[in-house]
C-alpha positions as CSV (number, residue, x, y, z in Angstrom):
1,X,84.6,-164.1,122.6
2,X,86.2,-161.2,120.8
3,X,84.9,-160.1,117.5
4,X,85.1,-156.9,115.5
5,X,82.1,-155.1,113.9
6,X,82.2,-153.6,111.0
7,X,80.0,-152.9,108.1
8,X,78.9,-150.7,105.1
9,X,82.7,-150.7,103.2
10,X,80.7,-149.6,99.7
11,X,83.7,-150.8,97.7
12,X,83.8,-149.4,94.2
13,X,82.3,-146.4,95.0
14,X,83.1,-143.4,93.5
15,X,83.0,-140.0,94.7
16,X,81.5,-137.5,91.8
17,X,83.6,-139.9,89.0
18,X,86.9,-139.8,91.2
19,X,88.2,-143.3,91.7
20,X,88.6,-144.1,95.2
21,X,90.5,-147.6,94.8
22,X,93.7,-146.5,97.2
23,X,91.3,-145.1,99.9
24,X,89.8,-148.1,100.1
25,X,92.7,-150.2,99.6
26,X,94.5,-148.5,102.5
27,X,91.0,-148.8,104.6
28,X,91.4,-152.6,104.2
29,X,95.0,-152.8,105.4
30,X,93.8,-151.1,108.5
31,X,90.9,-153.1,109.3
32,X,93.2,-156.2,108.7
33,X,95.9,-154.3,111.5
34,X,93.1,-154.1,114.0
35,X,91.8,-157.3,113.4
36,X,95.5,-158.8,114.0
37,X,96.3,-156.3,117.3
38,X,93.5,-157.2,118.6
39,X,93.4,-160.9,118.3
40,X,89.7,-161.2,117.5
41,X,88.1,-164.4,117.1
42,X,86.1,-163.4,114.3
43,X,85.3,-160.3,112.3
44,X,81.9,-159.6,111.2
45,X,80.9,-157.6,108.4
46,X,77.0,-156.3,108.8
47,X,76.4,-156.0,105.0
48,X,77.0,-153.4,101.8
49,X,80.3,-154.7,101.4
50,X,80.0,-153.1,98.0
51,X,78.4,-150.2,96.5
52,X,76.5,-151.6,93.7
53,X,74.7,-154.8,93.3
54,X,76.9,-155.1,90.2
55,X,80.4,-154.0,91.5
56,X,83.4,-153.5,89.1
57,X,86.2,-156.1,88.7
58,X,88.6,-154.3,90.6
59,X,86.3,-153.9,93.7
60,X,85.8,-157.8,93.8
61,X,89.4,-158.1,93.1
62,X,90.3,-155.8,96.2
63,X,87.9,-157.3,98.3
64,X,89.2,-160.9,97.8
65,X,92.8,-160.2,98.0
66,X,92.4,-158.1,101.5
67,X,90.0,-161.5,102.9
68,X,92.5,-163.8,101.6
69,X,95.6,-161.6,103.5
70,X,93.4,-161.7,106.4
71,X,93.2,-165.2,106.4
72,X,96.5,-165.6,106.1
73,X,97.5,-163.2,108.8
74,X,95.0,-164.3,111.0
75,X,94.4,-167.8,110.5
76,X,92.6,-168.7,113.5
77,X,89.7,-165.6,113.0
78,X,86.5,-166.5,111.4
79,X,85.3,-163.9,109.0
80,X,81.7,-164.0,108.4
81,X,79.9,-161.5,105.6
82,X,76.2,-160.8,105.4
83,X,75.0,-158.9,102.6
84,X,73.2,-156.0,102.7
85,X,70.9,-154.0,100.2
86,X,73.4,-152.8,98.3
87,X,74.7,-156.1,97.8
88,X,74.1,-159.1,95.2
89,X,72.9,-161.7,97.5
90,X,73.7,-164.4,94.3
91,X,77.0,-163.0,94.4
92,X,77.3,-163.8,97.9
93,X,76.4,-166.5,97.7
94,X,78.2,-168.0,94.3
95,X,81.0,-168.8,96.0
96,X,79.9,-169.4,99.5
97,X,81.1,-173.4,99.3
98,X,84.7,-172.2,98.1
99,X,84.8,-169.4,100.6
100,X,83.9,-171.4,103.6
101,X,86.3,-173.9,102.9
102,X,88.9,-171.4,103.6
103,X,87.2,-169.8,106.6
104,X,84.9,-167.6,105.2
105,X,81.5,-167.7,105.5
106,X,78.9,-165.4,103.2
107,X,75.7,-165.4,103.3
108,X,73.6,-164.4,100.9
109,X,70.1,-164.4,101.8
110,X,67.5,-166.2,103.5
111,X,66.2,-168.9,102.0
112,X,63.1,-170.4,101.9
113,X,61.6,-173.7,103.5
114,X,60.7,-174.9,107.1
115,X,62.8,-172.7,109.9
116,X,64.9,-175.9,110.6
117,X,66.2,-175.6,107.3
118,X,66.5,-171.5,107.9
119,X,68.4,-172.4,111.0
120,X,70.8,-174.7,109.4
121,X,71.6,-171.5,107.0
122,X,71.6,-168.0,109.1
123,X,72.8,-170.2,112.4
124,X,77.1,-170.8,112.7
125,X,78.6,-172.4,115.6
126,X,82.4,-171.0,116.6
127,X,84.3,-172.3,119.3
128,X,83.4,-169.2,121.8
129,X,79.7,-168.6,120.9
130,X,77.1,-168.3,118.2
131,X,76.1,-166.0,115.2
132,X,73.1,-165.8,113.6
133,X,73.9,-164.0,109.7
134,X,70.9,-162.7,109.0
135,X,71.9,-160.6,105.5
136,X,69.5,-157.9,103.9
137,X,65.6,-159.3,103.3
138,X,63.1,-157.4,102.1
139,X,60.2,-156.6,104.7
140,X,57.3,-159.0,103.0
141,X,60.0,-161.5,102.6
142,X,61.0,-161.7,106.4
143,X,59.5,-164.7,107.8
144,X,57.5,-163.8,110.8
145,X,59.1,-163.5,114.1
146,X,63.1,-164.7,112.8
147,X,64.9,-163.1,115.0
148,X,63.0,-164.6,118.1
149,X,63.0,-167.8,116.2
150,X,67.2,-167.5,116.1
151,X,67.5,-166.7,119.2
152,X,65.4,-169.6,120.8
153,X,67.1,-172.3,118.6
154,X,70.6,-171.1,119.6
155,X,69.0,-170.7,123.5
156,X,69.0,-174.8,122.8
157,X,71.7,-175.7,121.3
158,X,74.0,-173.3,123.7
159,X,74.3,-175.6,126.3
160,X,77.3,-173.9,127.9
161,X,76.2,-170.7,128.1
162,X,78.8,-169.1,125.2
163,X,77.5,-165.4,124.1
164,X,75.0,-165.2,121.4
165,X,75.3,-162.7,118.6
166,X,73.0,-161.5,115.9
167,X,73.7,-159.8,112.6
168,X,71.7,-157.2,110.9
169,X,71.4,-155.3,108.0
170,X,68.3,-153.0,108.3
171,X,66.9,-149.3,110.0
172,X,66.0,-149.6,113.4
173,X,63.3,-147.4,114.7
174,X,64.5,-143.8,116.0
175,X,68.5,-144.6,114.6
176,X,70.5,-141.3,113.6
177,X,69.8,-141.5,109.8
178,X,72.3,-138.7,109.0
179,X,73.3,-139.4,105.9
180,X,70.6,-141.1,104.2
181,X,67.3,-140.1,103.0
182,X,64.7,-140.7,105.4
183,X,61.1,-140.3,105.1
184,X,59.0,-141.7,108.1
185,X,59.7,-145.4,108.5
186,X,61.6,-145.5,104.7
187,X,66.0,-144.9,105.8
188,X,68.5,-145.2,103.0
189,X,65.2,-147.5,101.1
190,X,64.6,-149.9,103.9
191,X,61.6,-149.4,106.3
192,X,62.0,-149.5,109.8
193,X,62.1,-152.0,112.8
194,X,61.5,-152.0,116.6
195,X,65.1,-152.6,119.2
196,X,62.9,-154.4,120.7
197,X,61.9,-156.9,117.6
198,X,65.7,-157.5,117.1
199,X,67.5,-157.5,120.9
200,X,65.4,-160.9,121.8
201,X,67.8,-163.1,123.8
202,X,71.1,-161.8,122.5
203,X,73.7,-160.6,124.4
204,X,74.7,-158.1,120.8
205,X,73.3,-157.0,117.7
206,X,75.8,-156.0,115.2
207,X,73.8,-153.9,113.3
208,X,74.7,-152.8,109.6
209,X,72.8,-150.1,106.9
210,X,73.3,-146.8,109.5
211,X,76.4,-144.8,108.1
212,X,76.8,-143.5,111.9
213,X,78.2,-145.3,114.5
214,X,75.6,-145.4,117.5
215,X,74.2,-147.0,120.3
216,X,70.2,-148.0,119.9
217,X,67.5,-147.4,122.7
218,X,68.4,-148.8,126.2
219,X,69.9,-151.9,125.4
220,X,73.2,-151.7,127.8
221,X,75.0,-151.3,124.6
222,X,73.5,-154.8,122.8
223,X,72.3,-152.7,119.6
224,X,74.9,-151.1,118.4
225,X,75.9,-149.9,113.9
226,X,79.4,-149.9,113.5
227,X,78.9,-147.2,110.7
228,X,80.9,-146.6,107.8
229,X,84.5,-147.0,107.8
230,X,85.5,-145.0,104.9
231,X,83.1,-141.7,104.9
232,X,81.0,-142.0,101.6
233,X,79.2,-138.8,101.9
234,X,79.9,-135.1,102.6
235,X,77.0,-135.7,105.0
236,X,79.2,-137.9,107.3
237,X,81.1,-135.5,109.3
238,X,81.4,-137.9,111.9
239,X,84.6,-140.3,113.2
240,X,84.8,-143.5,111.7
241,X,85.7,-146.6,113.3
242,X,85.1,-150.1,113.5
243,X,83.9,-151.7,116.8
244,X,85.5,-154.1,119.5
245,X,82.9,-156.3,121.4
246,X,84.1,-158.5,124.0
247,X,81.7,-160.9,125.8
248,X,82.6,-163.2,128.5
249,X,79.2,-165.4,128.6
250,X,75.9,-165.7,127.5
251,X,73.8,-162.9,129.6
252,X,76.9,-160.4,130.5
253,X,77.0,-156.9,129.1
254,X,79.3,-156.4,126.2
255,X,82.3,-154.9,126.6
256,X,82.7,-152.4,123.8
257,X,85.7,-150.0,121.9
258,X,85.8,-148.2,119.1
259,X,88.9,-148.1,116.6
260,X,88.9,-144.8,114.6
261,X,89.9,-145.6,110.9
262,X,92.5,-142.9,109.2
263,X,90.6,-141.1,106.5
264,X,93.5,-141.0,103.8
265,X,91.6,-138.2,101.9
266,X,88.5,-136.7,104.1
267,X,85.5,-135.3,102.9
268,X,85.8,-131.5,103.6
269,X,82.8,-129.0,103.7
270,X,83.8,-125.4,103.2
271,X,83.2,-122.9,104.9
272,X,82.8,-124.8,108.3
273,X,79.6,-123.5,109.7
274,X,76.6,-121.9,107.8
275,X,77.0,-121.6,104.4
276,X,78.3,-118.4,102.3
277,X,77.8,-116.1,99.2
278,X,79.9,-117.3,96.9
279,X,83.0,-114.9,96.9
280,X,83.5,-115.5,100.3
281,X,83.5,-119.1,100.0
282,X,85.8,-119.1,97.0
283,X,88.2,-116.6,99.5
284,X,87.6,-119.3,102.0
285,X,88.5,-122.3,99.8
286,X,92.0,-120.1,97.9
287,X,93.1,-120.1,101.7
288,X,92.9,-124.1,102.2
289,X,95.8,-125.9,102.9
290,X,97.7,-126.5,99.5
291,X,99.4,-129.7,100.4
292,X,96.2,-131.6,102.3
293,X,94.9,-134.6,100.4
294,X,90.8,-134.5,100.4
295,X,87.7,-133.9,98.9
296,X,86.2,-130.5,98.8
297,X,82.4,-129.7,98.9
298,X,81.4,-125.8,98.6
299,X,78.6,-124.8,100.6
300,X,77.0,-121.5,98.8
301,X,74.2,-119.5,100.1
302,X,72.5,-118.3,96.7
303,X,69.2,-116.5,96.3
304,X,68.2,-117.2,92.5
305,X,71.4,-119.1,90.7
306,X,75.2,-119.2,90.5
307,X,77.2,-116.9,87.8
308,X,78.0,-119.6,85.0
309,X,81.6,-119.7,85.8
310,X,81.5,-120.4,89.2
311,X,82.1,-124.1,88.9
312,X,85.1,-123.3,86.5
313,X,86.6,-121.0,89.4
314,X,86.4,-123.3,92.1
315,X,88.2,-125.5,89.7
316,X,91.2,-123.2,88.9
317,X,91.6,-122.9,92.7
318,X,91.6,-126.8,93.2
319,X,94.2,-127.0,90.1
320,X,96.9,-125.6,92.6
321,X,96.0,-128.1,95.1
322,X,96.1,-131.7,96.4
323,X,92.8,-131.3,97.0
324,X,90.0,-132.6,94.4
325,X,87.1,-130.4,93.9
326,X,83.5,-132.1,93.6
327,X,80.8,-129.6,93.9
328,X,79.2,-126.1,94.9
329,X,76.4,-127.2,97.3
330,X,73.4,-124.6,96.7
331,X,71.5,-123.4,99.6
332,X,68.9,-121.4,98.8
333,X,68.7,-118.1,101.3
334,X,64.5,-118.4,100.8
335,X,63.0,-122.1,101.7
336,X,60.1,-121.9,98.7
337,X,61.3,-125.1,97.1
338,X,57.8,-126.9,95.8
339,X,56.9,-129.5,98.7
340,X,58.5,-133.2,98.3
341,X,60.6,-132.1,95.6
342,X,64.2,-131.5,96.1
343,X,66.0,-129.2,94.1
344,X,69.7,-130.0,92.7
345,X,72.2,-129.0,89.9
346,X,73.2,-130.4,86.4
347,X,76.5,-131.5,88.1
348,X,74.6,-132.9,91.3
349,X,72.4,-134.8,88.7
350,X,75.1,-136.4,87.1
351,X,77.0,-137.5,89.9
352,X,74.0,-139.3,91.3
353,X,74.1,-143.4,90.8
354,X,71.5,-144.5,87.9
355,X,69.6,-146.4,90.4
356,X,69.2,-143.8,92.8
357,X,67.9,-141.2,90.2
358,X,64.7,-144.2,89.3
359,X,64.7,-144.5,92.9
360,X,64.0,-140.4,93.3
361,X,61.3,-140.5,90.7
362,X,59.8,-143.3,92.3
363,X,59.2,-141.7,95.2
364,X,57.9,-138.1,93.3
365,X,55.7,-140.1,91.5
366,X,54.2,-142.6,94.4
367,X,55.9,-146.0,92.5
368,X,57.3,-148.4,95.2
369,X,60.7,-149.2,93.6
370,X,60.9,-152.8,94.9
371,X,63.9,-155.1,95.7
372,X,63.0,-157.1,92.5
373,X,62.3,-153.7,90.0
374,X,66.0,-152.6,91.7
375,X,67.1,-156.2,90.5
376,X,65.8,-156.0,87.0
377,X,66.9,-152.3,86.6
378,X,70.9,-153.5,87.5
379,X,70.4,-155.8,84.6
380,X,69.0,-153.9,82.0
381,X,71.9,-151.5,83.3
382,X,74.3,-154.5,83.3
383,X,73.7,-155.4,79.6
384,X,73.8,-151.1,78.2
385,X,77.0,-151.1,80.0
386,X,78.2,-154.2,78.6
């Protein structure tokens, strides 16, 4: 069996209000190409297909038309969505009937009930192995010992010995957060788990959440995030790809390739290296190439606060370019910032996502900011919007 791993798309993200609809349009079309050339048998998408629980029109919109393309292109390869955190599970799950019936299969969340019935859900037979979907659940709402559960269920129904695959959206113990906010067992909002509480009997875990693409523990390659595709933070100065696993049999290694993924505007950080005072690093960024498409973070070393027109200068310069500015990154030359908090900007304030500012008082002011809270916060949100 030959599948490709993907996850964490983010659709209808934006990047400090710029619209990011042809990056991501164009990342689709690749992932499509890959999935074609290499004639996988299914594609798997680890969760946070979108950015927002409650994801504009035009990134559902972009999202169906590139998995009904891909259907049509590739008519024999299964494509099967978990969702993530970011993610609605409802919405997966909506139009799960309509989907399947045209070869995709979403799932949503867990469910509820006696692990027969769980089975019957997360559990999906192809013709060259198994997958177990688990999407995004909450911690307390895990029931205890699933992913041993899965893995003995399919260990009796796989009578011929076909490969045996789990998906996962959720922080494995000791992963390479970069990217997200970590704090002990907490990454990006979700608390840790052990390899060892997700490897069980498969022979690969296609692991979603983890913006970097990386190999967990020793696990002969089984645990494995496919990372981002399309680089959502400045943070992410890393390749992006999307994973080929090929796996001859239940109990053989996997064999595994990555596929980079074009960046059609990058995220730049200037300088490259430690950060500057600012003249320098305006010097730095009126030398930048003219004609290169990206985005442009300014990394400033400041030791009390920035002139008032250094964000109007920064934007001059970017006015002769094909570049888009977003921001002057501050970093303070002393470390005295009051412990636990983290200082930022105006700009830096505004750019952040509504849930991610309650999320960052939640944590100042020792509130768990729950899964259901995060629920009834996109709704309220939802109805001021609407």
């Amino acid at each position: 069996m030959k599948f490709i791993h993907t996850s964490d798309w983010h659709l209808g993200h934006q990047l400090y209000n710029y619209d990011r609809s042809e990056e991501f349009a164009e990342m689709l079309e690749q992932i499509i190409n890959i999935v074609a050339d290499e004639k996988a048998d299914a594609l798997l998408v680890s969760g946070d297909v979108f950015h927002s629980s409650v994801p504009p029109l035009s990134a559902q919109r972009m999202f169906a038309d590139a998995v009904m393309r891909l259907r049509r292109r590739c008519p024999d390869t299964a494509v099967i969505i978990t969702a993530g955190n970011h993610d609605s599970a409802s919405r997966h799950e909506i139009f799960a009937k309509p989907w399947r019936e045209l070869g995709v299969i979403m799932s949503g969340h867990i469910g509820s009930g006696e692990l027969n019935e769980i089975f019957d859900r997360l559990i999906i037979r192809l013709p060259k192995g198994f997958i177990a979907a688990v999407p995004y659940c909450n911690e307390r709402m895990m029931p205890e010992g699933l992913f041993k559960a899965l893995s003995e269920r399919i260990a009796e129904l796989n009578t011929a010995q076909l490969p045996s695959v789990l998906m996962a959206h959720t922080a494995v113990s000791g992963c390479d957060a970069t990217g997200h906010k970590e704090d002990g067992r907490n990454v990006g909002g979700i608390d840790t788990v052990d390899a060892e509480t997700l490897a069980a009997d498969f022979d690969y875990v296609a692991l979603g959440h983890i913006h970097r693409p990386q190999v967990i523990g020793n696990t002969d390659g089984r645990l494995r995030y496919s990372g981002t595709p399309l680089a959502v933070s400045f943070d992410e100065e890393y390749e992006h790809s999307v994973t080929v696993v090929s796996l001859a049999e239940h109990g053989t290694e996997p064999k595994v390739h990555t596929v980079p993924v074009k960046q059609p505007r990058p995220l730049v950080s200037l300088p490259v290296g430690a950060p500057r005072p600012l003249e320098e690093v305006l010097d730095v960024f009126k030398k930048y190439p003219d004609s290169l498409p990206s985005y442009i973070r300014l990394n400033v070393l400041v030791d009390s606060f920035l002139p008032p027109d250094a964000t109007n200068r920064a934007r001059i310069i970017a006015a002769q370019k094909q570049c888009r500015f977003c921001i002057i990154n501050q970093i303070r030359s002393d470390s005295g910032n009051v412990a636990g908090q983290i200082p930022m900007t105006v700009e830096e304030f505004r750019n952040l996502e509504p849930a991610e500012i309650v999320s960052r008082y939640a944590d100042n002011t020792g509130i768990e900011f729950t899964d259901d809270m995060r629920t009834l916060f996109d709704e309220v949100l939802q109805s001021l919007n609407n």
